[in-house]
N, C-alpha and C positions, 0 to 999 in steps of 0.2 A: 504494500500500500504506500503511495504516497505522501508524504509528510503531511498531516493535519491542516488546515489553513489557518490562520487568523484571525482570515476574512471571508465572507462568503459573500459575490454577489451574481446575481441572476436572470439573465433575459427574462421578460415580462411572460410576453403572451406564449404560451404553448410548453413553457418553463415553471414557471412561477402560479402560473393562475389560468387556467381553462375558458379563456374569450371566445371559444369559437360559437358558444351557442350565440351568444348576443351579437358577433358579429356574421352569425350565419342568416340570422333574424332581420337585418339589415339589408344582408346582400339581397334577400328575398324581396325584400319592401322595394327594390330596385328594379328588379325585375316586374315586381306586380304594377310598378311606376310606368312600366314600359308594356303592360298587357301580355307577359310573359308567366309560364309557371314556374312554381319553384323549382329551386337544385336540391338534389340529394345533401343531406348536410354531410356527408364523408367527403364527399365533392368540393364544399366549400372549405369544411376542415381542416384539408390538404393545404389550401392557399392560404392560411389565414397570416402566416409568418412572415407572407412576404408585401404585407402591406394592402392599403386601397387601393391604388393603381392594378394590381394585381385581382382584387375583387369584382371591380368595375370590368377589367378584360373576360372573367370568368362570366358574369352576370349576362352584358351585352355583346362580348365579342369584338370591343372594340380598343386600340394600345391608346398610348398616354400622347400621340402624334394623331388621334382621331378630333374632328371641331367639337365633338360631343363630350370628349372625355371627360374636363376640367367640371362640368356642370353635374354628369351624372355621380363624380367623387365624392363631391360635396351635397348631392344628395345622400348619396349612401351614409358619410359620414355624418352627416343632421340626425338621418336615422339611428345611427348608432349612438351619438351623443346624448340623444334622448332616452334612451334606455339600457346602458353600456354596462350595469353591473345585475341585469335584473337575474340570470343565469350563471354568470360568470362566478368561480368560484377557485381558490385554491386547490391544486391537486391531492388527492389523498394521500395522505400522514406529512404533506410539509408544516401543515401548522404543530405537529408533532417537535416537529423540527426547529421551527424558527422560536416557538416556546421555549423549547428547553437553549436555544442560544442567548436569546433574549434573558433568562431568570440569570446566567451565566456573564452578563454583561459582555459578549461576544459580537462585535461588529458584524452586519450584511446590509448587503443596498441590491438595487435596483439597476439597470444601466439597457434601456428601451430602444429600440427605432422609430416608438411609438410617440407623435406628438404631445406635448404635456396637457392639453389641454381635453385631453381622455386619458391619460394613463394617472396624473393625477385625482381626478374623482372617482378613480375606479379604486386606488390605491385606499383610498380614504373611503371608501363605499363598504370596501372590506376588512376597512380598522386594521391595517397592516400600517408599522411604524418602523420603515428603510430607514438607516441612517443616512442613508445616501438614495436622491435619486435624479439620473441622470437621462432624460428626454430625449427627443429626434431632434426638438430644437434649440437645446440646452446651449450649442457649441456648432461654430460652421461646419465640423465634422462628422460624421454618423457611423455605427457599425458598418464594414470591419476596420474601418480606424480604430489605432488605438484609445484616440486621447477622451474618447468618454470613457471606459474604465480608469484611464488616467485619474479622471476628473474625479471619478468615484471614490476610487484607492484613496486620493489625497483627501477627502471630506474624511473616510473613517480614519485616516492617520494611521494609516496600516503599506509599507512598500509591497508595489505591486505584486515582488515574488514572491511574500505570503500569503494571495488572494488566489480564492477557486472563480474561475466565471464558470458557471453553466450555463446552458444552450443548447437549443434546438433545432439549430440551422446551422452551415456551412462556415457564413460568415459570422459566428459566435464564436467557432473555433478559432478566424484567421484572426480576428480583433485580440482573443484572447493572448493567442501566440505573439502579434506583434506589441502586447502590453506586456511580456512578459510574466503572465499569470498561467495555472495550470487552467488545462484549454478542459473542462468536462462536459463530453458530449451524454444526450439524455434520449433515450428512443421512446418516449413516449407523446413525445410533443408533435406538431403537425409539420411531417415528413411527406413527403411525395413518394405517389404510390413509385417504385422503382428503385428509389433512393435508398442506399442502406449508410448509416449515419456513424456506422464501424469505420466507412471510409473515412470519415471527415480525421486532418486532424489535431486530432486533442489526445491527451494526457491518459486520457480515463474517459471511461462509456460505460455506461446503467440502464439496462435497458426499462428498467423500475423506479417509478417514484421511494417504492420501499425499499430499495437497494443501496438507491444516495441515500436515504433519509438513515439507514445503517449504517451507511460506512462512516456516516457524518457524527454520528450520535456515538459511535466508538472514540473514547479514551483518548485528549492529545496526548 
């Protein structure tokens, strides 16, 4: 095993807390915007980590170079905004988790591609207290840049190479690598179908929320 962290911080959505229903719910109010039926939400699931643009292309069919795009995005997101934690919910045993760090006085944050102005009320929707959190638009940089884990590390006063990132996507691993943190990949988050997340890489891979949430709870 790897050397204990520190620090623990966490990609948001697909990591940390389970958005897809609410943003699945969304993508649909998009489609029904457009006199379309719903998607299968496994279907939407899959995309949900790689942003609105990505929703919007799955929903209508159309990239981010369509005259439609810009309007239908910010549909979907109005919808989402309006009701972005009513399903959403931490994955099973991390509040196990971030409890027993938390009673320990042990440092974790946040560090999102998600704008703050939904990843914050969600944060707070679900009485989660990141010592750190760091937005899409926190910083002119974004995952897989290093410098918002940068940003992160440096709020909890913890150097980056005692921090875990976890993550659920490709570029969690590369952000993590170029921040020099242990890069841990998590196979439970929203992966595309094809994708095996063994590839990506990182440090460490869990294919279980109860797998991290043991090896984490093991003895520094």
């Amino acid at each position: 095993m790897t050397t204990q962290p520190q620090a623990l911080l966490f990609d948001l959505d697909g990591t940390l807390v389970d958005t897809a229903p609410d943003l699945a719910r969304a993508t649909n109010a998009l489609r029904a915007h457009h006199g379309l039926e719903p998607l299968p939400y496994p279907l939407i699931r899959a995309q949900v980590s790689n942003g609105g643009s990505a929703l919007v292309a799955l929903a209508l069919g159309i990239d981010q170079a369509h005259q439609d795009h810009d309007v239908a995005r910010q549909y979907l997101l109005d919808a989402y905004g309006e009701a972005l934690a009513v399903e959403s919910c931490l994955f099973p045993h991390l509040d196990r988790l971030l409890g027993s760090w938390e009673a320990r006085d042990r440092p974790w944050g946040i560090v999102t591609n998600k704008p703050r102005a939904y990843a914050a009320p969600l944060v707070e929707a679900l009485e989660l207290t990141p010592g750190a959190l760091l937005c899409a638009d926190d910083l002119p940089q974004r995952k897989p840049a290093p410098e918002p884990l940068w940003a992160a590390a440096e709020q909890l006063a913890v150097p980056p190479e005692q921090c875990w990132y976890v993550g659920d996507h490709l570029r969690d691993m590369q952000a993590a690598r170029a921040a020099g943190m242990v890069a841990v990949a998590v196979g439970y988050g929203y992966i595309e179908e094809g994708e095996d997340y063994r590839e990506w890489p990182a440090d460490l891979w869990f294919e279980t929320c109860e797998a991290l949430v043991e090896a984490l709870l093991e003895p520094a």
